[in-house]
PDB file with one MODEL, atoms N, CA, C and O in Angstrom:
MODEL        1
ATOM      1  N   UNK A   1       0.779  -1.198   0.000  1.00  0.00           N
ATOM      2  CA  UNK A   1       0.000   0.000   0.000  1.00  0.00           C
ATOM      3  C   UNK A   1       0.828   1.274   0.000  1.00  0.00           C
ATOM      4  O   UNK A   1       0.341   2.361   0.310  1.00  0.00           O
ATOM      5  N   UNK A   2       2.005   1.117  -0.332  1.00  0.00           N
ATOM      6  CA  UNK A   2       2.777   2.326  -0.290  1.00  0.00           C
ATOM      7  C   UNK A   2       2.694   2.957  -1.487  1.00  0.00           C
ATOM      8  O   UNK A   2       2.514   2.286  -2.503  1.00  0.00           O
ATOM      9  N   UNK A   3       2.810   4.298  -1.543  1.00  0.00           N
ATOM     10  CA  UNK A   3       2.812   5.245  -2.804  1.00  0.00           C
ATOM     11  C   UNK A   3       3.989   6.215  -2.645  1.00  0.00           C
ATOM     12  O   UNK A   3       4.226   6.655  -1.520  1.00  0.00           O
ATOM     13  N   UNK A   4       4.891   6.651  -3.898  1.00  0.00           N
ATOM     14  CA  UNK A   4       5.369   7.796  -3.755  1.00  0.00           C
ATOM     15  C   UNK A   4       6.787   7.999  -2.924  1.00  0.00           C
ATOM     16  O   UNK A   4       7.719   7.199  -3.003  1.00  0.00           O
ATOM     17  N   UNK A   5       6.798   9.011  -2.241  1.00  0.00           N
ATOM     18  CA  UNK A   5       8.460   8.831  -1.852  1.00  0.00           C
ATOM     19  C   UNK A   5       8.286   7.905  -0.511  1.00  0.00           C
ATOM     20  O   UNK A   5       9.345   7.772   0.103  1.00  0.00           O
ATOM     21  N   UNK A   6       7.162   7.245   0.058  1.00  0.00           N
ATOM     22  CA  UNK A   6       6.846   6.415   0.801  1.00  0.00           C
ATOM     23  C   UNK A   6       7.406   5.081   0.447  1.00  0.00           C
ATOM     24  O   UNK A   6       7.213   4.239   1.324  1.00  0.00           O
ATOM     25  N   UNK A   7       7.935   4.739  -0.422  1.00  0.00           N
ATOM     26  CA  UNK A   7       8.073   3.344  -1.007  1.00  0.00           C
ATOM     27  C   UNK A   7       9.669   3.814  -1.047  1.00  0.00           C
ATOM     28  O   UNK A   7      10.141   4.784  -1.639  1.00  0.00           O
ATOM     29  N   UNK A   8      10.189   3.059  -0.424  1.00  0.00           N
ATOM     30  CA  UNK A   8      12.009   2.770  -0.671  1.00  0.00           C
ATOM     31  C   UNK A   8      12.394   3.252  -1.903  1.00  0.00           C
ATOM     32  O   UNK A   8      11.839   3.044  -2.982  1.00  0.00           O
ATOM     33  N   UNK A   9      13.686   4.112  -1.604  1.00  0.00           N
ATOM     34  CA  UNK A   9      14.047   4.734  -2.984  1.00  0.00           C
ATOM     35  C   UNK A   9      15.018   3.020  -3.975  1.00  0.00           C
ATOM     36  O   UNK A   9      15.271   2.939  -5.177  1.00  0.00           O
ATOM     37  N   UNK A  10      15.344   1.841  -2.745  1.00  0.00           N
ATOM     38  CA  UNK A  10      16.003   1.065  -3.671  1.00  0.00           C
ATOM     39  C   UNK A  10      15.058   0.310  -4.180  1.00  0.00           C
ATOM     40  O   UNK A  10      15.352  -0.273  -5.223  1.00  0.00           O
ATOM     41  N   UNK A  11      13.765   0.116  -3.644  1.00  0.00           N
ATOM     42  CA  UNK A  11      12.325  -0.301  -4.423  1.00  0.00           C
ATOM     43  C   UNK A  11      11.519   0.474  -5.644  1.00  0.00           C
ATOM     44  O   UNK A  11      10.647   0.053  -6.404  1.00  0.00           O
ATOM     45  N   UNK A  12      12.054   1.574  -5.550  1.00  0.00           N
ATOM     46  CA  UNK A  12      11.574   2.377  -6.975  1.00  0.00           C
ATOM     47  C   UNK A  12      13.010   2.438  -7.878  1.00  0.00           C
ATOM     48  O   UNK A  12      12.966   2.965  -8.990  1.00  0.00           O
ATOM     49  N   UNK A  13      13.954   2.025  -7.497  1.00  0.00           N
ATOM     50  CA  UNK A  13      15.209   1.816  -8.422  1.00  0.00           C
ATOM     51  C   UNK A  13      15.141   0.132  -9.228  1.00  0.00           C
ATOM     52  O   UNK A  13      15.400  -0.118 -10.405  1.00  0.00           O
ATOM     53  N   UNK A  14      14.847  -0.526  -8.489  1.00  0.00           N
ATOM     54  CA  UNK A  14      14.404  -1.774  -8.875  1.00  0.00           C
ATOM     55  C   UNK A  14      13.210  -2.262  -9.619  1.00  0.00           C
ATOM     56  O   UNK A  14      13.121  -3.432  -9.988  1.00  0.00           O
ATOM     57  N   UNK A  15      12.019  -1.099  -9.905  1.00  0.00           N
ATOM     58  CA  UNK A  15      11.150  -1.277 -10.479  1.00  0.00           C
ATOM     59  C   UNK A  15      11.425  -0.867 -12.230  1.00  0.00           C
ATOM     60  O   UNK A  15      10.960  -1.302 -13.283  1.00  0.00           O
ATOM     61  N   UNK A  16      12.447   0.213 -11.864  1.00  0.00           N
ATOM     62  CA  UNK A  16      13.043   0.276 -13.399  1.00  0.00           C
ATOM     63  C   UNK A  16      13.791  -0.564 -13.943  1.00  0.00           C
ATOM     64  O   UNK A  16      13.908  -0.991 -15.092  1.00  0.00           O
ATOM     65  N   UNK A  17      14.368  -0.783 -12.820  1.00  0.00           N
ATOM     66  CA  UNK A  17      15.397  -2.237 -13.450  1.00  0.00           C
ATOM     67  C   UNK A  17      14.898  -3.247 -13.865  1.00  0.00           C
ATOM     68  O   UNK A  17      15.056  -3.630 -15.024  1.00  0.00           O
ATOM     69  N   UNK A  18      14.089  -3.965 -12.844  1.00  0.00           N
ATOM     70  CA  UNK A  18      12.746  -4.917 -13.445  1.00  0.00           C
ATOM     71  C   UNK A  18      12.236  -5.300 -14.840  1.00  0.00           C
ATOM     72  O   UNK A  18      12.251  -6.209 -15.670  1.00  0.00           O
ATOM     73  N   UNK A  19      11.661  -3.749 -14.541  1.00  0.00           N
ATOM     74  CA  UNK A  19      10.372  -3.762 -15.705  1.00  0.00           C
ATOM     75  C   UNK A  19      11.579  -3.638 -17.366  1.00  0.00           C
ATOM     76  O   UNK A  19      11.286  -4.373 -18.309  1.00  0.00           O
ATOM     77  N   UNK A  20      12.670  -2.799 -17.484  1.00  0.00           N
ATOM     78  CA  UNK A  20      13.631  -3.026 -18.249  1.00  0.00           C
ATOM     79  C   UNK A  20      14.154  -4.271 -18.568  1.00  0.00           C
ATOM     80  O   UNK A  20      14.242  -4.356 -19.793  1.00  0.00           O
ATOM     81  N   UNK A  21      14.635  -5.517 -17.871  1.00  0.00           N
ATOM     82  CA  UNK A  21      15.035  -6.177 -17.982  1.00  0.00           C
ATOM     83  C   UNK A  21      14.156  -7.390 -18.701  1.00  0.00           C
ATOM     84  O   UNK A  21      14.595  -8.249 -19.466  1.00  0.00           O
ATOM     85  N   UNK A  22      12.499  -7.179 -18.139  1.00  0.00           N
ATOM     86  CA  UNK A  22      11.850  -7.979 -18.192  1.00  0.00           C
ATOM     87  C   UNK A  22      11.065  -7.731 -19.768  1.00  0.00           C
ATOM     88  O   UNK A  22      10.493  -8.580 -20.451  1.00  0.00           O
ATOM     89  N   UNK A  23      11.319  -5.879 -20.131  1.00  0.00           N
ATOM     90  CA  UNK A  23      11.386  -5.592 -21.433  1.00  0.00           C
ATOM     91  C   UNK A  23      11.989  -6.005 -22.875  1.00  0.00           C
ATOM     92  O   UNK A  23      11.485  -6.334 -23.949  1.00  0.00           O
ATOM     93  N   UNK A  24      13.331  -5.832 -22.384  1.00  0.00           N
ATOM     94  CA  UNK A  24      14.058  -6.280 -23.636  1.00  0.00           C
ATOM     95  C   UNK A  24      14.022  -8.463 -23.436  1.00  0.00           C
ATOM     96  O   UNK A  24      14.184  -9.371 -24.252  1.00  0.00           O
ATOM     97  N   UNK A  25      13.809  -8.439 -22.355  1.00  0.00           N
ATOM     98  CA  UNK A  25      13.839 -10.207 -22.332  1.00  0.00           C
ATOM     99  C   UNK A  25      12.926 -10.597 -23.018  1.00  0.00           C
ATOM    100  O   UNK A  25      11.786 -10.136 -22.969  1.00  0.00           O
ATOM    101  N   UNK A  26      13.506 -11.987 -24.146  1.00  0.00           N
ATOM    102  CA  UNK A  26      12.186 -12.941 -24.834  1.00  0.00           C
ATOM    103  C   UNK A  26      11.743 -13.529 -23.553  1.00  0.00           C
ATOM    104  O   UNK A  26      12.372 -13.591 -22.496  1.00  0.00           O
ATOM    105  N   UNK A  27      10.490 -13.971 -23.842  1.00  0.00           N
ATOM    106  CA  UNK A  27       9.735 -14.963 -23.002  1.00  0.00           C
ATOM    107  C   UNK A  27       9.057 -15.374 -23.881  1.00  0.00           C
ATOM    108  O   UNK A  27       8.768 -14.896 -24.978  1.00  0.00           O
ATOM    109  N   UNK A  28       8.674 -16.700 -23.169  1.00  0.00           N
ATOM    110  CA  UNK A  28       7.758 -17.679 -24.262  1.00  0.00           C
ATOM    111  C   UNK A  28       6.746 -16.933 -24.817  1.00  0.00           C
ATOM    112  O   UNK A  28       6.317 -17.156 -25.949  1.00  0.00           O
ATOM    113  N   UNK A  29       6.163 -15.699 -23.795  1.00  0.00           N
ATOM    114  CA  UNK A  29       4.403 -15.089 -24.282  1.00  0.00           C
ATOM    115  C   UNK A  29       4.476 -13.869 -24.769  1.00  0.00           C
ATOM    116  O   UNK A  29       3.499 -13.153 -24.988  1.00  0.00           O
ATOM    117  N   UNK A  30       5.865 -13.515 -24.998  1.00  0.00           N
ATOM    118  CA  UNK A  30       6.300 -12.074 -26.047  1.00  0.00           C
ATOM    119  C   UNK A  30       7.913 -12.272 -26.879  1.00  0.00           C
ATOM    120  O   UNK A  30       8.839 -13.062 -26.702  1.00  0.00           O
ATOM    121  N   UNK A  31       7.733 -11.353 -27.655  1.00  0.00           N
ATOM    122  CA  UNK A  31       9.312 -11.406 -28.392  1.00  0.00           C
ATOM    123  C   UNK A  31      10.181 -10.061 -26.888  1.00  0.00           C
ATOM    124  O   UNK A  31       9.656  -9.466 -25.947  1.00  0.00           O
ATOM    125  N   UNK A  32      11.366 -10.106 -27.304  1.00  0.00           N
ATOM    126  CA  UNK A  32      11.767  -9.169 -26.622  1.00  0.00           C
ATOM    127  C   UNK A  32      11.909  -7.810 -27.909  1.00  0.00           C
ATOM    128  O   UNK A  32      12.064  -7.654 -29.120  1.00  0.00           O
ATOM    129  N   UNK A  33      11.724  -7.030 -26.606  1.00  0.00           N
ATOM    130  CA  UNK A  33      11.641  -5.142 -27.060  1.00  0.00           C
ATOM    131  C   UNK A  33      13.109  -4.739 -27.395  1.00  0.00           C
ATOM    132  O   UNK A  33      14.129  -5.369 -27.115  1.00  0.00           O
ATOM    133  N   UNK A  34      13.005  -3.644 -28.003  1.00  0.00           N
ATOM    134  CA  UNK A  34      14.616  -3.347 -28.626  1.00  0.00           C
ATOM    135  C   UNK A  34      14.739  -2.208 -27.551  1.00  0.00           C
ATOM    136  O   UNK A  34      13.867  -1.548 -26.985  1.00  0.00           O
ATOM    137  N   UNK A  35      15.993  -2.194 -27.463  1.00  0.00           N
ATOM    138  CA  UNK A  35      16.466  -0.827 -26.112  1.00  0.00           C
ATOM    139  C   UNK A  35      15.486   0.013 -25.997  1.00  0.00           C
ATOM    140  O   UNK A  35      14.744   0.216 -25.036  1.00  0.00           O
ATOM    141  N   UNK A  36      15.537   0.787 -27.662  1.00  0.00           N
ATOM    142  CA  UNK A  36      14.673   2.254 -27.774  1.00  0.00           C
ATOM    143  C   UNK A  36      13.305   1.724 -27.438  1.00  0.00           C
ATOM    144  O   UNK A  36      12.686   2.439 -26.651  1.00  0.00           O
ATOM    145  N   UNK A  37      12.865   0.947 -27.731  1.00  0.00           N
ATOM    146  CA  UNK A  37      11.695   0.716 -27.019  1.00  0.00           C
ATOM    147  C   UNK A  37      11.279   0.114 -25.906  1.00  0.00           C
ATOM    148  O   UNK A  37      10.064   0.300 -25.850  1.00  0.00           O
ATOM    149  N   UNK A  38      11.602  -0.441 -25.090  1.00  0.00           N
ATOM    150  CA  UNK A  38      12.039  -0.226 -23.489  1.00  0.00           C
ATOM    151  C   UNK A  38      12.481   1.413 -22.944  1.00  0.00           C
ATOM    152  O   UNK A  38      11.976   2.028 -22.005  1.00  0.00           O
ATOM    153  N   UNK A  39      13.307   1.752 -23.635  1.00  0.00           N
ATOM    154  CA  UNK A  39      13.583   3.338 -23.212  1.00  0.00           C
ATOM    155  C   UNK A  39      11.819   4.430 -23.389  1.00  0.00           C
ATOM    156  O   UNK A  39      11.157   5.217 -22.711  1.00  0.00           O
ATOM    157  N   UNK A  40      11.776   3.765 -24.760  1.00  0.00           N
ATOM    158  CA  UNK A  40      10.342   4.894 -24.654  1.00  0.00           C
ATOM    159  C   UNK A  40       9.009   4.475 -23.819  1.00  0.00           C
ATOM    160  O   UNK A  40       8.100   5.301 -23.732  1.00  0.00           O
ATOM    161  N   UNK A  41       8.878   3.103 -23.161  1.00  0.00           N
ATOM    162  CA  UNK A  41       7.647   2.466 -22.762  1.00  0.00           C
ATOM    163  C   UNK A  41       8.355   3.427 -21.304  1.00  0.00           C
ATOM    164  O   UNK A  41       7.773   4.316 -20.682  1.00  0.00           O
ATOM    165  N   UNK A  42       9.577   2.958 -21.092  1.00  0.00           N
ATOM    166  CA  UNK A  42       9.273   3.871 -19.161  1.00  0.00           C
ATOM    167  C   UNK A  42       9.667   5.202 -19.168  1.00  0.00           C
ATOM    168  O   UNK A  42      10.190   5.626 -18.138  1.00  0.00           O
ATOM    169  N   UNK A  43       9.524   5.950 -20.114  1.00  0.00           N
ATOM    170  CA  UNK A  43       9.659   7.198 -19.943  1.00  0.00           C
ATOM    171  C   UNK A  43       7.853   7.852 -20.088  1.00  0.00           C
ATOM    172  O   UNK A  43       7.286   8.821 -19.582  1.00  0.00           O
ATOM    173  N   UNK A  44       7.427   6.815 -20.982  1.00  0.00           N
ATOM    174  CA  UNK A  44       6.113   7.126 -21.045  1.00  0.00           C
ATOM    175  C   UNK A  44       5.297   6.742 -19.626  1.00  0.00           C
ATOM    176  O   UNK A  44       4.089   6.849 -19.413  1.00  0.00           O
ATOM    177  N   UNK A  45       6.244   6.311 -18.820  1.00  0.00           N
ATOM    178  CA  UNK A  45       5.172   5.713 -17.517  1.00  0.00           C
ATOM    179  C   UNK A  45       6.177   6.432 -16.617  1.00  0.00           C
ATOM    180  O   UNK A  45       6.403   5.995 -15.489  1.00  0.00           O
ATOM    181  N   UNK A  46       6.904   7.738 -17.178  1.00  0.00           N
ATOM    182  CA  UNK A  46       7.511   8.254 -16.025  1.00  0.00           C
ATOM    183  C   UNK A  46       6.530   9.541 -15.168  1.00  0.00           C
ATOM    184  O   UNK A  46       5.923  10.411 -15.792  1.00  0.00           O
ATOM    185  N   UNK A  47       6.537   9.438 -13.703  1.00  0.00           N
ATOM    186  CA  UNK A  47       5.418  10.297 -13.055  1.00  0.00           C
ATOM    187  C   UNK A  47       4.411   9.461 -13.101  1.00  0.00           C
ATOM    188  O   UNK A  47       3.410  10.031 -12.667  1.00  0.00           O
ATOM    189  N   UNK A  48       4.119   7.989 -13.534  1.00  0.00           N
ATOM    190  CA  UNK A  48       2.869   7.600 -13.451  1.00  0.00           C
ATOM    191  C   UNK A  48       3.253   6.089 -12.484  1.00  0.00           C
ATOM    192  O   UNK A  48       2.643   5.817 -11.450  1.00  0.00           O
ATOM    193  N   UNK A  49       4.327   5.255 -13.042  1.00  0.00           N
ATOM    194  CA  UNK A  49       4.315   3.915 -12.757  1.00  0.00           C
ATOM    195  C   UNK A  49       5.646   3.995 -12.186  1.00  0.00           C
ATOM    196  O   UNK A  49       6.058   3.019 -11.560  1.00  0.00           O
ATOM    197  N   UNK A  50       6.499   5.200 -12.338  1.00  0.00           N
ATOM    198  CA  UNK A  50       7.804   5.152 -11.873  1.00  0.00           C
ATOM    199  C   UNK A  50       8.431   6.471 -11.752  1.00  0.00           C
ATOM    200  O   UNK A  50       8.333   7.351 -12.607  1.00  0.00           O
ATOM    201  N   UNK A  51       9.339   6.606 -10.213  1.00  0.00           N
ATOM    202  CA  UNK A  51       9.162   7.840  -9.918  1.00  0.00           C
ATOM    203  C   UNK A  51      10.422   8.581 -11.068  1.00  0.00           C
ATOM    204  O   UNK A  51      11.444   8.076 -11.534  1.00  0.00           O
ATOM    205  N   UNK A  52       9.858   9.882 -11.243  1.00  0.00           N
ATOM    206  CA  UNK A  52      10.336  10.579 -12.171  1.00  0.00           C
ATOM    207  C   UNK A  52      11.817  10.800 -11.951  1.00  0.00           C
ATOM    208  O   UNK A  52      12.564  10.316 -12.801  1.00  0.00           O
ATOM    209  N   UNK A  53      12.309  11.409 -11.017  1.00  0.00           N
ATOM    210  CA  UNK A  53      14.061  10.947 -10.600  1.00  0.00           C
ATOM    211  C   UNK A  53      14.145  10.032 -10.896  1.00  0.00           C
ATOM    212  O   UNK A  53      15.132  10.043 -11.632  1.00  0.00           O
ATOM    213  N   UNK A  54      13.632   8.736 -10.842  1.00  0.00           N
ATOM    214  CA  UNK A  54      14.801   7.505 -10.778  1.00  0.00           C
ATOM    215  C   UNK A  54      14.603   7.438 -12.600  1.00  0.00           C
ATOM    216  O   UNK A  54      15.661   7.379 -13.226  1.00  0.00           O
ATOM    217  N   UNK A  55      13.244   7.449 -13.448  1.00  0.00           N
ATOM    218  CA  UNK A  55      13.448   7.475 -14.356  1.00  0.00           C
ATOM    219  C   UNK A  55      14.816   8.174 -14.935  1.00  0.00           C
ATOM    220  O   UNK A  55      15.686   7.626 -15.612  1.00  0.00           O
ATOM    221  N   UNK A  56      14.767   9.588 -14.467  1.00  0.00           N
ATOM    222  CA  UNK A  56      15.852  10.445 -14.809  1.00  0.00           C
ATOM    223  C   UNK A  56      17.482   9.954 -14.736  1.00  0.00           C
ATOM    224  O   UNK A  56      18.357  10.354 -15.503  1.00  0.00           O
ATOM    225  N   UNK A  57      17.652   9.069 -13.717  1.00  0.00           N
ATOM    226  CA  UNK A  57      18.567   8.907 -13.420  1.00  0.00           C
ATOM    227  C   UNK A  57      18.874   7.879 -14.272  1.00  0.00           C
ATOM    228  O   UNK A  57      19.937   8.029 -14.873  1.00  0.00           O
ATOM    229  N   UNK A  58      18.285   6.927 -14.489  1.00  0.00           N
ATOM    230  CA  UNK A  58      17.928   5.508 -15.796  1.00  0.00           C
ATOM    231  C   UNK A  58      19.126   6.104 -16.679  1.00  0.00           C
ATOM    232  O   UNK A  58      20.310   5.809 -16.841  1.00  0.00           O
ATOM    233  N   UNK A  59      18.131   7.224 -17.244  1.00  0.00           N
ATOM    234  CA  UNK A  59      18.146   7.952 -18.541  1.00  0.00           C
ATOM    235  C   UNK A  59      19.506   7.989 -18.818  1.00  0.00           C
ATOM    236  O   UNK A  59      19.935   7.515 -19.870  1.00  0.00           O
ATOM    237  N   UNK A  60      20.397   8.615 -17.803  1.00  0.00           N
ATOM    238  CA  UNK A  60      21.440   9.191 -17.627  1.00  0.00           C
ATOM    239  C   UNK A  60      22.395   8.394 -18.106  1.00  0.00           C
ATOM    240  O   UNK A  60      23.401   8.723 -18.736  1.00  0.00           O
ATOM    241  N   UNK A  61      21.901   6.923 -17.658  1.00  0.00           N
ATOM    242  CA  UNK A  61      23.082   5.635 -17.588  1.00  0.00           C
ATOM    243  C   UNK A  61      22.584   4.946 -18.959  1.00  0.00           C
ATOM    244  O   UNK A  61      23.446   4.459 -19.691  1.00  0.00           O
ATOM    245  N   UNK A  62      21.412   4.893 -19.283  1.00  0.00           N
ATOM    246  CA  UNK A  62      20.891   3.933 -20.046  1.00  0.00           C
ATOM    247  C   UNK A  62      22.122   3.494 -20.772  1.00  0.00           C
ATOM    248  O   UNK A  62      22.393   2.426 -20.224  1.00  0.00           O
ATOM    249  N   UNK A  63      22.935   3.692 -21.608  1.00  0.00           N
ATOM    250  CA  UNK A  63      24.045   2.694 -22.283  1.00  0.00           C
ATOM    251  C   UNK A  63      24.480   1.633 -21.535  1.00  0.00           C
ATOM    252  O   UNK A  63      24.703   0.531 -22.037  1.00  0.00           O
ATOM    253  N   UNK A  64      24.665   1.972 -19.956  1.00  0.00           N
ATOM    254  CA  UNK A  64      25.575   0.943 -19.455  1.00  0.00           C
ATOM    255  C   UNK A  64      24.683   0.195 -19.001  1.00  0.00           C
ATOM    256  O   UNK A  64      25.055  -0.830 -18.430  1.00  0.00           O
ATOM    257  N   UNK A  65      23.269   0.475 -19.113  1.00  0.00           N
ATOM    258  CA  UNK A  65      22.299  -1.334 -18.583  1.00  0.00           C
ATOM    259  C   UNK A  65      22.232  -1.817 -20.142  1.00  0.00           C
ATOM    260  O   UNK A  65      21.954  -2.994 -20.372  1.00  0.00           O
ATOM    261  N   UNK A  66      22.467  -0.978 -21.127  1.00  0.00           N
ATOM    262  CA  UNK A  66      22.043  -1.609 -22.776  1.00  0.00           C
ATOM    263  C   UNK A  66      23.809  -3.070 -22.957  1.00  0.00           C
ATOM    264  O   UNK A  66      24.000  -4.232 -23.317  1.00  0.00           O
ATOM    265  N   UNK A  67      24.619  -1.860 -22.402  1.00  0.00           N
ATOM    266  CA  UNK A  67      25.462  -2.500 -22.309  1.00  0.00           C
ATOM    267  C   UNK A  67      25.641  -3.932 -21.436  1.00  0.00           C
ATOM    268  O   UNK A  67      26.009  -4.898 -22.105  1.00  0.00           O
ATOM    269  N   UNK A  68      25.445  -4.114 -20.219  1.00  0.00           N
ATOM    270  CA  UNK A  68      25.435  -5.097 -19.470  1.00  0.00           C
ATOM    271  C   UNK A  68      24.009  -5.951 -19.552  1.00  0.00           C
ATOM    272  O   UNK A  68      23.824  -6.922 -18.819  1.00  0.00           O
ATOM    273  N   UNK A  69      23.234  -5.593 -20.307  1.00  0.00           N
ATOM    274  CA  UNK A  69      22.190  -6.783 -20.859  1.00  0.00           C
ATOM    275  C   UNK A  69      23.149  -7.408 -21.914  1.00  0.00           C
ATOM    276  O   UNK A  69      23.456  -8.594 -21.793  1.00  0.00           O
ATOM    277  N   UNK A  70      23.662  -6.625 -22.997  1.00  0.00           N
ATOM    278  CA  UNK A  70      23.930  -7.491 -23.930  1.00  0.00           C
ATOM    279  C   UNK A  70      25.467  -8.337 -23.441  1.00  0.00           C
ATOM    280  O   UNK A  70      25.670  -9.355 -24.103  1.00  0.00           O
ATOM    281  N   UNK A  71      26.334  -8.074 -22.573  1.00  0.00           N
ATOM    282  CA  UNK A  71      27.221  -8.570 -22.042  1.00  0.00           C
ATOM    283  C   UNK A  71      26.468  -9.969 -21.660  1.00  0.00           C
ATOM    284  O   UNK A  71      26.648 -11.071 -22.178  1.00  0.00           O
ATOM    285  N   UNK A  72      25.620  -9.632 -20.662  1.00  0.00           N
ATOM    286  CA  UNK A  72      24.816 -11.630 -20.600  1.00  0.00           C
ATOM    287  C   UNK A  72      24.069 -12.090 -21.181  1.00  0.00           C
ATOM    288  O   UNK A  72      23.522 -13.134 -20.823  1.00  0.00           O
ATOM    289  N   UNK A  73      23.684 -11.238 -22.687  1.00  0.00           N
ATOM    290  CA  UNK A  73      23.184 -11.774 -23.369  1.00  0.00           C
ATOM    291  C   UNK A  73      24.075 -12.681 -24.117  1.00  0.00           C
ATOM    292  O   UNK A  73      24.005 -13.905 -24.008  1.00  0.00           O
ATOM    293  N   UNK A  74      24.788 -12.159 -24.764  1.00  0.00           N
ATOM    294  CA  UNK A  74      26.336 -12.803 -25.355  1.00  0.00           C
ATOM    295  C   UNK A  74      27.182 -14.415 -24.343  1.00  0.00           C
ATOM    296  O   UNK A  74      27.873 -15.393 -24.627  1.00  0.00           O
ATOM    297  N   UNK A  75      26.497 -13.760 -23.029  1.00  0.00           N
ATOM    298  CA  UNK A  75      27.136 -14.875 -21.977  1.00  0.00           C
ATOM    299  C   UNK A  75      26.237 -16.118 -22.044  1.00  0.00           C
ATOM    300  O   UNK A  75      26.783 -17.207 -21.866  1.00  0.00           O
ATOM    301  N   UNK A  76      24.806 -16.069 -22.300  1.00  0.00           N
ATOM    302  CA  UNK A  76      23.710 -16.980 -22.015  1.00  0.00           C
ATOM    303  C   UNK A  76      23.532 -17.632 -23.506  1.00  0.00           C
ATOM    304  O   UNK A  76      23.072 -18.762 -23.669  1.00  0.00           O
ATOM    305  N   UNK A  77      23.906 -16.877 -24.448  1.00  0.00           N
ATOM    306  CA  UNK A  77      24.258 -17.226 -26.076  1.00  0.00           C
ATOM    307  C   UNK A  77      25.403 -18.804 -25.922  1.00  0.00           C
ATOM    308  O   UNK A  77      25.320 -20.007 -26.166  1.00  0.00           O
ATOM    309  N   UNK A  78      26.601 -17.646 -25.265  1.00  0.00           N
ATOM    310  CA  UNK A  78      27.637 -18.820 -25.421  1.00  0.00           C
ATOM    311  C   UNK A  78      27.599 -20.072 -24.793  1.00  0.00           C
ATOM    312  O   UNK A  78      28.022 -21.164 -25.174  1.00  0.00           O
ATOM    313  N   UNK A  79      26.935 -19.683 -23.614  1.00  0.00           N
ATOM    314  CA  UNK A  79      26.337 -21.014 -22.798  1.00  0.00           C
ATOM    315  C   UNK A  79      25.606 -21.898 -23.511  1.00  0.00           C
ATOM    316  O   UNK A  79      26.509 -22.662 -23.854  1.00  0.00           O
ATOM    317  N   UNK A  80      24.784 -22.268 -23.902  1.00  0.00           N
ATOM    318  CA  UNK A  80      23.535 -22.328 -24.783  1.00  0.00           C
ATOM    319  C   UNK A  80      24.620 -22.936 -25.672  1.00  0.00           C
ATOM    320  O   UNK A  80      24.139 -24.013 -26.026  1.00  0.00           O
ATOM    321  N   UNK A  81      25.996 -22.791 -26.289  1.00  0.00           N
ATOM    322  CA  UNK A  81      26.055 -23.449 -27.673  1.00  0.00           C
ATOM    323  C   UNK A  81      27.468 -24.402 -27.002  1.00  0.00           C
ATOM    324  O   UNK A  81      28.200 -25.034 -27.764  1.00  0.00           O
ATOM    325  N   UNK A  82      27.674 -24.377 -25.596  1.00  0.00           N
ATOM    326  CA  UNK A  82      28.679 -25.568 -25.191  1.00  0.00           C
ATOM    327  C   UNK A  82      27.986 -27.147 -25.221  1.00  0.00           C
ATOM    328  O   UNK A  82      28.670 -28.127 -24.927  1.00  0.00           O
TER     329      UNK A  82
ENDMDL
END
């Protein structure tokens, strides 16, 4: 039942991370999203589903989570073909 700056700032840091991760990831019941679109779905839910700082702060870094998805993506690839 928490809302707002009431909810842990490492619980609203983790909801971006989450919902990102769980974005660009295939799953059996979707294809996966391309960066830019993961980037534009939580900016569009920024102030609504996620607090607007932490969006901001996302923003700031976004290369280096684009980067370290595809680092284990490349890792879970190579796995996958031993």
């Amino acid at each position: 039942g928490l809302a707002g700056d009431a909810i842990p700032l490492a619980g609203r840091m983790m909801a971006v991370a989450d919902v990102y991760d769980a974005l660009i990831s295939r799953r059996v019941y979707k294809p996966a999203l391309s960066h830019e679109d993961a980037i534009a779905i939580i900016v569009r839910e920024r102030g609504k589903h996620f607090d607007p700082d932490v969006v901001d702060a996302f923003l700031a870094i976004q290369d280096e989570f684009q980067a370290i998805a595809r680092r284990f993506s490349d890792a879970e690839a190579g796995a996958a073909h031993e």
